[in-house]
C-alpha positions in Angstrom: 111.2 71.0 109.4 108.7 70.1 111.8 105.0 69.2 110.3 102.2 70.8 111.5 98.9 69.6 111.5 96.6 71.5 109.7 94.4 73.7 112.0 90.6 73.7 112.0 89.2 74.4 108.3 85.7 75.0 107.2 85.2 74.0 104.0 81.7 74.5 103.2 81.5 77.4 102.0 82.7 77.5 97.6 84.4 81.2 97.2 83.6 82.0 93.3 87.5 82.2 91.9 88.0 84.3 89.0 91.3 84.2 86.9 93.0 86.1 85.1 96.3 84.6 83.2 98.9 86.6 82.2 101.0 84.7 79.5 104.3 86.6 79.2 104.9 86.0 82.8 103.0 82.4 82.9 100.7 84.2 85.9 97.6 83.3 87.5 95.8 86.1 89.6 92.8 85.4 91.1 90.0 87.4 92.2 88.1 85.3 95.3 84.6 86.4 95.8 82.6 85.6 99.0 79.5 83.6 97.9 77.5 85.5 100.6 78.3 89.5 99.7 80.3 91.4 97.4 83.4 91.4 99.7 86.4 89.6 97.4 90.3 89.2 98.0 92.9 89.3 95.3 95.9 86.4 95.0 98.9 87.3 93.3 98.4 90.6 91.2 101.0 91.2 87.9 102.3 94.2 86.9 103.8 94.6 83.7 107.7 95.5 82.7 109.5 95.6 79.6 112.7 94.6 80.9 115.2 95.5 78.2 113.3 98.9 77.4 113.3 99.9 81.1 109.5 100.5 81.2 106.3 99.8 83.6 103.4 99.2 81.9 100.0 98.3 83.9 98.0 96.6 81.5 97.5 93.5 84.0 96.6 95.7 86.9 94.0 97.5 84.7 92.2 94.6 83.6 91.6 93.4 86.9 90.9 96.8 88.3 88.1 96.6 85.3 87.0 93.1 86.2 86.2 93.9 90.0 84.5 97.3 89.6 82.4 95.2 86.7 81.4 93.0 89.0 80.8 95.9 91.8 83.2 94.1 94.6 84.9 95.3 97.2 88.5 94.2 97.8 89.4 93.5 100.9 92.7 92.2 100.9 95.5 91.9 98.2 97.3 88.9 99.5 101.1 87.9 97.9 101.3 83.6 98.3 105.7 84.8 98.4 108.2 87.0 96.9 107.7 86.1 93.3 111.0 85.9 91.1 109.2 85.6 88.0 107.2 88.8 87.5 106.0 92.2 89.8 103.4 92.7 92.1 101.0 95.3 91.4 99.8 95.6 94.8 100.5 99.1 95.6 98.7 100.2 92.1 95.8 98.2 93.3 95.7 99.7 96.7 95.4 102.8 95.6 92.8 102.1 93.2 90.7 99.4 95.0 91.5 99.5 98.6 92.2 96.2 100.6 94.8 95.3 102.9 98.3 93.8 101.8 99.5 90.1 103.3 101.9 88.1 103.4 104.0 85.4 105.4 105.2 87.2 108.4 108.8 85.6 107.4 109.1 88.0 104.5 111.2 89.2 107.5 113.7 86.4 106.2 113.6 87.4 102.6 114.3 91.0 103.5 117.4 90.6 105.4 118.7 87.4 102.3 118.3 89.5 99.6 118.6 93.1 101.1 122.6 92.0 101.4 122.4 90.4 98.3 121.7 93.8 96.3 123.4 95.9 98.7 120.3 97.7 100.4 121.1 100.6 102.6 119.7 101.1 106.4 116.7 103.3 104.7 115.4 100.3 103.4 113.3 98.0 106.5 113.9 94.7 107.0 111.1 94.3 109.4 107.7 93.4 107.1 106.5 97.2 107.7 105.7 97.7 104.3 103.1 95.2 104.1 99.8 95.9 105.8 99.7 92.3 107.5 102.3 89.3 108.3 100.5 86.1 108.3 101.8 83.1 110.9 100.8 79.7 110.0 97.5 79.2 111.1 96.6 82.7 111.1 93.3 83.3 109.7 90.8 86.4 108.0 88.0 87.4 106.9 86.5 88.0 103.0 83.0 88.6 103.6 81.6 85.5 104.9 84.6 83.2 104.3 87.5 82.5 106.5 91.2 82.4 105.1 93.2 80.3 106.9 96.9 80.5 106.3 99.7 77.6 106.0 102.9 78.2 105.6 104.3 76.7 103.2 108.0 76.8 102.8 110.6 75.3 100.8 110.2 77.0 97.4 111.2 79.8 99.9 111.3 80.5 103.1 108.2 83.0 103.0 105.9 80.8 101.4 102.1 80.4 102.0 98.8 78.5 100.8 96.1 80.2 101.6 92.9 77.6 102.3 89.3 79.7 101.5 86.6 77.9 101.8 87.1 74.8 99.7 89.3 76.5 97.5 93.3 76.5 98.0 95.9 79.0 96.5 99.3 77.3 96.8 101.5 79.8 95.0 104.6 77.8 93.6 104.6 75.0 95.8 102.7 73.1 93.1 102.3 73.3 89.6 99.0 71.6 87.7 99.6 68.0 88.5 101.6 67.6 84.4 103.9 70.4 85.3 105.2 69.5 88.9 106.2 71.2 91.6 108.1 74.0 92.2 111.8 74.8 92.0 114.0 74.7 95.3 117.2 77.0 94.6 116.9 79.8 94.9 118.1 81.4 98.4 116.7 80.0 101.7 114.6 77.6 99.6 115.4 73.8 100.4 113.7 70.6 98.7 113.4 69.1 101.7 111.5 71.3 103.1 109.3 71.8 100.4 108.4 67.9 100.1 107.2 68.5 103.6 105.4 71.4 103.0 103.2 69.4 100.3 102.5 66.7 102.1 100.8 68.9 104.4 98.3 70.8 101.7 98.0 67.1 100.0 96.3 66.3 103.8 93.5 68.3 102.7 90.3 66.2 101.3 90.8 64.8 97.6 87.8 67.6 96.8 89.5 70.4 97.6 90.0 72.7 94.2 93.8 74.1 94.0 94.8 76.8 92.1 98.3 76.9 91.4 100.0 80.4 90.4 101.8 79.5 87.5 101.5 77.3 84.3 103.6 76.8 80.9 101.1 74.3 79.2 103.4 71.1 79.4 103.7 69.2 76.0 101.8 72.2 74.5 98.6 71.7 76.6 96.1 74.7 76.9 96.8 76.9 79.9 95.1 75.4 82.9 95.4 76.6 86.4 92.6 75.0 88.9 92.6 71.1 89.8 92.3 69.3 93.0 94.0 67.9 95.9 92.9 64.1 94.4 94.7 65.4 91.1 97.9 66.5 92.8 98.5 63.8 94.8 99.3 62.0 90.6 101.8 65.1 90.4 104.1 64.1 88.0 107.1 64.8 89.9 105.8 62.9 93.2 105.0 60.0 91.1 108.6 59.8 89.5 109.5 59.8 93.8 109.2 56.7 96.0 110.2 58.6 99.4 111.2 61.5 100.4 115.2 60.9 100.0 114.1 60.5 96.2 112.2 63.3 95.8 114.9 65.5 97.2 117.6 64.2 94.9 115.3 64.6 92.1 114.7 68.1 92.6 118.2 69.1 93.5 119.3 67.0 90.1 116.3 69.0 88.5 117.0 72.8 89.8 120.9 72.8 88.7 119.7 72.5 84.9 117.1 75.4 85.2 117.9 78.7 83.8 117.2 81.6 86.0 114.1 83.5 85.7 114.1 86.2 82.8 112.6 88.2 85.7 114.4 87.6 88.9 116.3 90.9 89.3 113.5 93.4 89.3 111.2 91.0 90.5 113.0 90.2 93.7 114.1 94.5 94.7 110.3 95.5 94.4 108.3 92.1 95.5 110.3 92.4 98.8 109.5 96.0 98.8 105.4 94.8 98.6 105.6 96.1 95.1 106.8 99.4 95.7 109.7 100.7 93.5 113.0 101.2 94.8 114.5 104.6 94.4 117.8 106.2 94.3 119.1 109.4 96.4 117.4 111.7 94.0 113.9 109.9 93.9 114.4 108.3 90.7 113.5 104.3 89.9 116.3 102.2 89.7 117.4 99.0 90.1 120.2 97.2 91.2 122.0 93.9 89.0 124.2 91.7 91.8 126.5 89.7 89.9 126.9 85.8 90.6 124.9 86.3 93.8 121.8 85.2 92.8 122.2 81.2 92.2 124.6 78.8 91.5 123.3 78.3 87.9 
C-alpha cells in the first residue's frame, strides 16, 4: 500500500463529541456537534439484536434519537467508519427519524462483492455502494455546520475502512483501540496487517493534540470504559510498543488474530452493515438471514 500524505486539515475548530457507549456490543457512537450552529453528524450508530431469540430491539437508536432532539440538533450526516462485524447499524432507523445523509468509504464496493459470495447473495442484491447516500474517497471532504470532515482511508482492518478528521477531533473506527487495548484485528476478509500498520502511521502523522475517539473498548485489566485520547497517547499503543518495525508488527498481529474467537456478532452484522443497515429479506418479504459455514475465517 502506497502512503498518502495527509491532505490539508484545519484543525482549529473543537466539534463538541458526545458519546454514547453501548456495553453488550463494546460500542462507541458519537454525536459531533458543530461549535458554530446546531448542525451535528452521527459516527457509528448501534442497533440492538438478541441473537439467539431472533429479535430487533432499538433501545440504542432511541437513546440517541432522545439525546439529539434534547439538545435541538439537526443531523446531517450518519456516517459508518466500515462494515462493523461486531454489532448493527441503525442508520436507516435514524434516517427516518432524524434525517441526515448516510457515508461511507466508497470501497464498500469491495466488501459488497467479498461477502455477497460469501453468503450467497442473489443479483437483486447491488454490489455498487447504491444503498448508501454517499461513498467517501480518501481525501474527500463535508460539511457539519461550520466544520469540515475530511476523510482518510484507512484500510487494513478492512478494506473499507475510514477516519474521519473534524476539526481537531478524529474518529478512527477499529483501526485503533485506546492506547491499553491496541489496535485492531486483521483477519478477517480483505483485511491485511500490513496494510493496517501503514494505515496508522498515517493518522499517528497528525499533531500529538489531536483527541481520537476509538469505536470500541473492553476496559483492559478491568479499567473503566474509556473511549477518547490523543494522537500523543496512541503513538504509546501497547501493541506498537511491543513492535520495533513494521516486519514485527505484522507478525505480531498475524500470531495475535489466529487465537481470536470470532465475533458473537459477525453473521448478522456483516448481511445488514453491507446493506447500510437495512435488513435483508427473503422472496416473500420476510427478515432473514443467512449462516455460511467455514467461510467466514480461518479460526
Amino acid at each position: 500500500m502506497k502512503i498518502n500524505p495527509l491532505p490539508d486539515l484545519d484543525l482549529s475548530l473543537s466539534p463538541q463529541v458526545i458519546p454514547l457507549f453501548d456495553e453488550t456490543t463494546n460500542t462507541a457512537t458519537y454525536i459531533v456537534k458543530d461549535p458554530a450552529s446546531n448542525a451535528c453528524a452521527i459516527i457509528d450508530s448501534v442497533l440492538d439484536i438478541d441473537y439467539a431469540a431472533g429479535k430487533l430491539e432499538y433501545h440504542n437508536a432511541r437513546a440517541l434519537i432522545e439525546k439529539v432532539r434534547e439538545l435541538s440538533l439537526t443531523v446531517e450526516w450518519i456516517i459508518e467508519t466500515h462494515v462493523h462485524a461486531d454489532h448493527l447499524s441503525a442508520a436507516p432507523f435514524l434516517q427516518q427519524e432524524l434525517g441526515g445523509k448516510l457515508g461511507i468509504c466508497d470501497q464498500i464496493t469491495q466488501v459488497q462483492e467479498t461477502f455477497g459470495k460469501i453468503f450467497n447473495e442473489g443479483t437483486e442484491f447491488q454490489r455498487d455502494g447504491s444503498q448508501f447516500d454517499q461513498l467517501f474517497a480518501d481525501g474527500d471532504t463535508y460539511t457539519i455546520g461550520s466544520l469540515t470532515a475530511t476523510v482518510l482511508h484507512t484500510p487494513g482492518h478492512t478494506p473499507a475502512c475510514t477516519t474521519h478528521v473534524i476539526g481537531d477531533a478524529v474518529f478512527v473506527g477499529d483501526t485503533f483501540f485506546m492506547p491499553d487495548g491496541g489496535t485492531g484485528r486483521a483477519d478477517f476478509p480483505g483485511g491485511d496487517a500490513r496494510t493496517l500498520y501503514q494505515s496508522m502511521q498515517r493518522v499517528l502523522s497528525l499533531p500529538d493534540e489531536v483527541r481520537v475517539f476509538v469505536c470500541h473498548d473492553y476496559g483492559p485489566n478491568g479499567r473503566e470504559f474509556e473511549w477518547e485520547t490523543t494522537i500523543g497517547k496512541q503513538r504509546q499503543n501497547v501493541h506498537l510498543q511491543q513492535c520495533q518495525s513494521e516486519e514485527e508488527y505484522v507478525a505480531m498481529r498475524e500470531t495475535r488474530d489466529a487465537t481470536l474467537s470470532t465475533p458473537k456478532l459477525i453473521i448478522p452484522s456483516l448481511q445488514v452493515n453491507m446493506r447500510a443497515g437495512h435488513l435483508p429479506e427473503d422472496d416473500q418479504g420476510n427478515i432473514m438471514l443467512k449462516v455460511p459455514l467455514n467461510r467466514l475465517t480461518d479460526n
